[in-house]
N, CA, C and O atoms as a GROMACS GRO file, in nm:
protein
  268
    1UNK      N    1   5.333   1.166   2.665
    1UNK     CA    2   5.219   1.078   2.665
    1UNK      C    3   5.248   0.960   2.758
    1UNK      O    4   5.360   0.916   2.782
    2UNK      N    5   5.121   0.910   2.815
    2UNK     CA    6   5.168   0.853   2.958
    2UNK      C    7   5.164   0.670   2.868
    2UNK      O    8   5.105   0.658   2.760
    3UNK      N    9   5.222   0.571   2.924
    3UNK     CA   10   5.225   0.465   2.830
    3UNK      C   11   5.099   0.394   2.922
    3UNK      O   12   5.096   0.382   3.044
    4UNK      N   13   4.993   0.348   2.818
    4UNK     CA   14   4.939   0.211   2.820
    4UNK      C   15   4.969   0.145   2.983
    4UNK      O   16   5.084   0.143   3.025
    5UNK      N   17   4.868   0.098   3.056
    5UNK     CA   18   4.887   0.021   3.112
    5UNK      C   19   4.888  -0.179   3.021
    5UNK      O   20   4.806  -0.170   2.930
    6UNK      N   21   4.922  -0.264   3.021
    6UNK     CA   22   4.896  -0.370   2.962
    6UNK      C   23   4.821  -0.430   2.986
    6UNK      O   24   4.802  -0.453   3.106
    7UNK      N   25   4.737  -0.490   2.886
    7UNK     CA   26   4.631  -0.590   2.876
    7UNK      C   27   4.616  -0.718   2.806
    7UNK      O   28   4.681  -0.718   2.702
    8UNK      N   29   4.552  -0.827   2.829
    8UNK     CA   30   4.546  -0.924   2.768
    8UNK      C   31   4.539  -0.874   2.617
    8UNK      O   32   4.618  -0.924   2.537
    9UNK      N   33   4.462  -0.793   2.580
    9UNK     CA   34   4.416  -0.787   2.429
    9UNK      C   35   4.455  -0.751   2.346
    9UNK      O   36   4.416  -0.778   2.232
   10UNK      N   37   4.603  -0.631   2.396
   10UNK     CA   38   4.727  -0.566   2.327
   10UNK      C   39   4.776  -0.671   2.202
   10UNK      O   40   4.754  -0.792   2.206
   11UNK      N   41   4.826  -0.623   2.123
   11UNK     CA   42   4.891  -0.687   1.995
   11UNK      C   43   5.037  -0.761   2.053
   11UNK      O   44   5.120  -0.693   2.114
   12UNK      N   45   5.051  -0.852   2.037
   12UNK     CA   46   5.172  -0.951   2.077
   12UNK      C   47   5.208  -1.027   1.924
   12UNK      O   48   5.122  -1.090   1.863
   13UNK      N   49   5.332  -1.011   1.878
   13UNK     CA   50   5.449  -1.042   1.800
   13UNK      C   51   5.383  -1.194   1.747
   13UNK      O   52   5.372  -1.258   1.852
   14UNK      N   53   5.343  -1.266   1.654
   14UNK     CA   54   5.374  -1.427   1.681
   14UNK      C   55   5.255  -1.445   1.641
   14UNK      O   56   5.185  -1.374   1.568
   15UNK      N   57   5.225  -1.582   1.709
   15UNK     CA   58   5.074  -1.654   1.634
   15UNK      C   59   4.939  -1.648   1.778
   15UNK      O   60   4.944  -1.697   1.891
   16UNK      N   61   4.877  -1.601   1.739
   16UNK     CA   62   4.784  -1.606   1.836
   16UNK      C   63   4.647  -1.672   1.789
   16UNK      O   64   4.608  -1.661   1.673
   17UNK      N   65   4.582  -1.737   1.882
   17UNK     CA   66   4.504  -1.821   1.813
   17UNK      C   67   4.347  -1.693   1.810
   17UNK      O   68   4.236  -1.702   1.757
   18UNK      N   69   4.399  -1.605   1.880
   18UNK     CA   70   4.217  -1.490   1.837
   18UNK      C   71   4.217  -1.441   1.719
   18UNK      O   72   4.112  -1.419   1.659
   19UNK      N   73   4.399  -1.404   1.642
   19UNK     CA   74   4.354  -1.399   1.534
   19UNK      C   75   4.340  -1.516   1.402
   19UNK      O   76   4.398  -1.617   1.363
   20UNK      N   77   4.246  -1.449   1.370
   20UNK     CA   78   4.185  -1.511   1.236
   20UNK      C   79   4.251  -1.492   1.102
   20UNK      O   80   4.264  -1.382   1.049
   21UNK      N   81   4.296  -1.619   1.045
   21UNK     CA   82   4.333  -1.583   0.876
   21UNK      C   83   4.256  -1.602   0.772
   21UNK      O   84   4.202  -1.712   0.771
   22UNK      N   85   4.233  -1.534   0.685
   22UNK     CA   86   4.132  -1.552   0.606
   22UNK      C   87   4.156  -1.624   0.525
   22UNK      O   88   4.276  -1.621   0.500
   23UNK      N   89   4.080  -1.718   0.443
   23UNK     CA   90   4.162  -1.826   0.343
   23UNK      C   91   4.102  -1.758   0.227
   23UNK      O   92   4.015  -1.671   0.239
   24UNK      N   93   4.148  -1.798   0.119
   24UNK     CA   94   4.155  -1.706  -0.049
   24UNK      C   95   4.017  -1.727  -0.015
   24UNK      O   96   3.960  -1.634   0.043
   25UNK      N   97   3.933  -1.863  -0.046
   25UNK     CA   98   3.817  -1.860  -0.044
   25UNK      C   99   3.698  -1.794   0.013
   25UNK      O  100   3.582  -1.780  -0.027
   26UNK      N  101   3.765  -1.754   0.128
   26UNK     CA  102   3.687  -1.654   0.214
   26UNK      C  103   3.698  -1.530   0.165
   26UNK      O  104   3.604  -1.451   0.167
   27UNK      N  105   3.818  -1.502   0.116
   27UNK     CA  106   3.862  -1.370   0.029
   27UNK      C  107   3.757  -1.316  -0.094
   27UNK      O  108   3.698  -1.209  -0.109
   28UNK      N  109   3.762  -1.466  -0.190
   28UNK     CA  110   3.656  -1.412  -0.305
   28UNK      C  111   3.507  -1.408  -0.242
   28UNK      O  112   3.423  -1.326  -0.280
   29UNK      N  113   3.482  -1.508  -0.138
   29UNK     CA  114   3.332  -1.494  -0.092
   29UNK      C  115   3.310  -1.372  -0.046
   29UNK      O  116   3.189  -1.351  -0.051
   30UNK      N  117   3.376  -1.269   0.004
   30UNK     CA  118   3.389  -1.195   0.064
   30UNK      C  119   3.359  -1.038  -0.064
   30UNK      O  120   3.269  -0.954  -0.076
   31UNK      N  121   3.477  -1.066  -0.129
   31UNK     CA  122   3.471  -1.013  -0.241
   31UNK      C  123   3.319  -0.966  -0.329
   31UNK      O  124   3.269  -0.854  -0.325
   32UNK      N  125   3.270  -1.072  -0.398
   32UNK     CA  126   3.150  -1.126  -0.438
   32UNK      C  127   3.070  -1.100  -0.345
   32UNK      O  128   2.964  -1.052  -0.386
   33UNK      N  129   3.079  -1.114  -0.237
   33UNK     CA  130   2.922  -1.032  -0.175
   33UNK      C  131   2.920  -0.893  -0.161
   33UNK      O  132   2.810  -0.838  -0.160
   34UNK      N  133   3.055  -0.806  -0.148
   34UNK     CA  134   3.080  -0.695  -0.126
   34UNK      C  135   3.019  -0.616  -0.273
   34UNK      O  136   2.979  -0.500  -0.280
   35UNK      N  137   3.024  -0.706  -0.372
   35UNK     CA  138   2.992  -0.630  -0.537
   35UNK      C  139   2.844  -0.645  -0.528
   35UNK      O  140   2.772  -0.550  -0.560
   36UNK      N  141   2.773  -0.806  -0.470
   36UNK     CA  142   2.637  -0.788  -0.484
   36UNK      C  143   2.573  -0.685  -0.412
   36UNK      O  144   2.474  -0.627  -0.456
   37UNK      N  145   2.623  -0.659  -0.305
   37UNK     CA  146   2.575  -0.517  -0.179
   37UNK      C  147   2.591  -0.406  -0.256
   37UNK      O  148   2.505  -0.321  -0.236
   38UNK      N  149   2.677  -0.379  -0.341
   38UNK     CA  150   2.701  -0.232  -0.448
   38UNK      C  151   2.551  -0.255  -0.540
   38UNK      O  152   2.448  -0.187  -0.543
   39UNK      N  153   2.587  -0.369  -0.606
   39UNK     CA  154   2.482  -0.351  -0.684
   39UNK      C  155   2.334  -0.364  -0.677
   39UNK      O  156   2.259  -0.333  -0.770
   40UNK      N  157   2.292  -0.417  -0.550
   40UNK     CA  158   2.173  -0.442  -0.470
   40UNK      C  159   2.114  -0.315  -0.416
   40UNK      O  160   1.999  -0.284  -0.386
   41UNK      N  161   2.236  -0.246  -0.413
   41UNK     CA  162   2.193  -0.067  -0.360
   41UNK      C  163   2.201   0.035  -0.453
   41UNK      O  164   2.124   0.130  -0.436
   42UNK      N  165   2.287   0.039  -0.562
   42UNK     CA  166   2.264   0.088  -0.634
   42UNK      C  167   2.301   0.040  -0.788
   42UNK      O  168   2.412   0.034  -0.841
   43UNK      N  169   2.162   0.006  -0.848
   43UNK     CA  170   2.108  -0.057  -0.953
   43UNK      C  171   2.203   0.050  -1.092
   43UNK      O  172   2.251   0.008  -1.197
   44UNK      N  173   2.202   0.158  -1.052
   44UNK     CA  174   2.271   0.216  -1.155
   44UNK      C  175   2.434   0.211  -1.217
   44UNK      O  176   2.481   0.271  -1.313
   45UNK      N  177   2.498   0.111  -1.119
   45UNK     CA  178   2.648   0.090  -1.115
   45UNK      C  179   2.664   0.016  -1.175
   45UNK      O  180   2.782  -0.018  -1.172
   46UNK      N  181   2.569  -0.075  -1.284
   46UNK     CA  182   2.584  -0.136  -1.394
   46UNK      C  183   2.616  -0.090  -1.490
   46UNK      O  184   2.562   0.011  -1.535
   47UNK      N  185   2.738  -0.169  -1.562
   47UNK     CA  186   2.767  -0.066  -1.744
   47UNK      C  187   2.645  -0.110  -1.779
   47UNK      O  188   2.564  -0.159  -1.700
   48UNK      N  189   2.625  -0.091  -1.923
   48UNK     CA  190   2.517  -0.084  -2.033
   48UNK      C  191   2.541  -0.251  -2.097
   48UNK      O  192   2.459  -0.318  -2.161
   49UNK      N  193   2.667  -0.286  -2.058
   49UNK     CA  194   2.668  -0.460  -2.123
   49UNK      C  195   2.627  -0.529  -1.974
   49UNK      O  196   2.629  -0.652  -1.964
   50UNK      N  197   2.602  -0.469  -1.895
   50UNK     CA  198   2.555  -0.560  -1.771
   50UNK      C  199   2.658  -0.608  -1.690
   50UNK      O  200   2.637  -0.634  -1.571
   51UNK      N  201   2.800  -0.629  -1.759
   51UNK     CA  202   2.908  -0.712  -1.654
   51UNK      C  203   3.000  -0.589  -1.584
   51UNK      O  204   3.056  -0.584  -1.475
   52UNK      N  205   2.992  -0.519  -1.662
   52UNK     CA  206   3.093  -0.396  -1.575
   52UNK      C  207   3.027  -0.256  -1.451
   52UNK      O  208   2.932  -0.181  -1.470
   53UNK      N  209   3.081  -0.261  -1.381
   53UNK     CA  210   3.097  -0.210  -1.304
   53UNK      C  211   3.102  -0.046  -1.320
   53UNK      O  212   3.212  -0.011  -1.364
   54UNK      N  213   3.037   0.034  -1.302
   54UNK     CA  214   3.070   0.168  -1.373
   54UNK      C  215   3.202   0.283  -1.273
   54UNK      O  216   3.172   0.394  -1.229
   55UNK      N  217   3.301   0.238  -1.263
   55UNK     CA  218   3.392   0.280  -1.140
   55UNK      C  219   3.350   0.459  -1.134
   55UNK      O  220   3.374   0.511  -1.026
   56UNK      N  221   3.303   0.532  -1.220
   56UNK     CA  222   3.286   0.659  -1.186
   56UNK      C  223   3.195   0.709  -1.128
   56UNK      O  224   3.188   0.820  -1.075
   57UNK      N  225   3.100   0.604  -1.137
   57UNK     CA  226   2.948   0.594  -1.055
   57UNK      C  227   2.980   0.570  -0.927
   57UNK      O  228   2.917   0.636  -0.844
   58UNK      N  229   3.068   0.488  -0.884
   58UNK     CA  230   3.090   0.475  -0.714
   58UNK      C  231   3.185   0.598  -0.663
   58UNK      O  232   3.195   0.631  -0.545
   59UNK      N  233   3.252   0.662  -0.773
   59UNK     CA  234   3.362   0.742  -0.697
   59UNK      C  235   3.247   0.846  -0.691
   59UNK      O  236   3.229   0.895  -0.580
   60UNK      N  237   3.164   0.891  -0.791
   60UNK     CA  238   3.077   1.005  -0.750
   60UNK      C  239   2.961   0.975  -0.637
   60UNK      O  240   2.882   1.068  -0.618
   61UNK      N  241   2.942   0.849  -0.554
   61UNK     CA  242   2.916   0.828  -0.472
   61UNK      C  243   2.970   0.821  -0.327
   61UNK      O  244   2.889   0.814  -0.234
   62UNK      N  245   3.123   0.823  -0.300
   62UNK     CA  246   3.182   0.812  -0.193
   62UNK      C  247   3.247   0.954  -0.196
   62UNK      O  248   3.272   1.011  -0.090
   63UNK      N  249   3.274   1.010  -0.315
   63UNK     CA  250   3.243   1.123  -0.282
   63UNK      C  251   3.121   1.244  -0.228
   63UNK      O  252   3.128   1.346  -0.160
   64UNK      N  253   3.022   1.180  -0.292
   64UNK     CA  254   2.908   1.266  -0.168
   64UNK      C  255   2.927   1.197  -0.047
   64UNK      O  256   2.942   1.275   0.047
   65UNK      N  257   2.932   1.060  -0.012
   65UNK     CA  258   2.902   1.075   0.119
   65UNK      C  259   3.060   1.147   0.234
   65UNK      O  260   3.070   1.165   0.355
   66UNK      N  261   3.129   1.162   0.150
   66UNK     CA  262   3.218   1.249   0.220
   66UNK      C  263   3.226   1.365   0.265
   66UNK      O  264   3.300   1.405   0.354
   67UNK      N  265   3.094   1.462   0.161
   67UNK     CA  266   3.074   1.599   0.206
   67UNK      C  267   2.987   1.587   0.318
   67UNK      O  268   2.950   1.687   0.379
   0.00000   0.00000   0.00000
């Protein structure tokens, strides 16, 4: 395999200021919108007490979209 010519945009060792760190806060915001998008699309991924999450409902969903 022939190597890469080099480019500015290649991964370099160290601190670079293009990348971005995410701070916790950005983490849970991130988080929390990712659950409202589940549940905004599909209304049925609610348990029956309203706070849980039905985890077998999404796996039988990412499993269809895999076939």
């Amino acid at each position: 395999m022939a190597k890469r010519k080099h480019n500015s945009g290649m991964f370099k060792r160290g601190f670079d200021p293009r990348r971005h760190q995410l701070t916790p806060a950005d983490r849970v915001k991130g988080f929390w919108n990712a659950i409202y998008s589940i549940v905004r699309r599909y209304p049925d991924a609610i348990g029956s007490d309203g706070r849980h999450m039905a985890c077998r409902f999404l796996k039988s969903k990412s499993e269809e979209k895999a076939r």
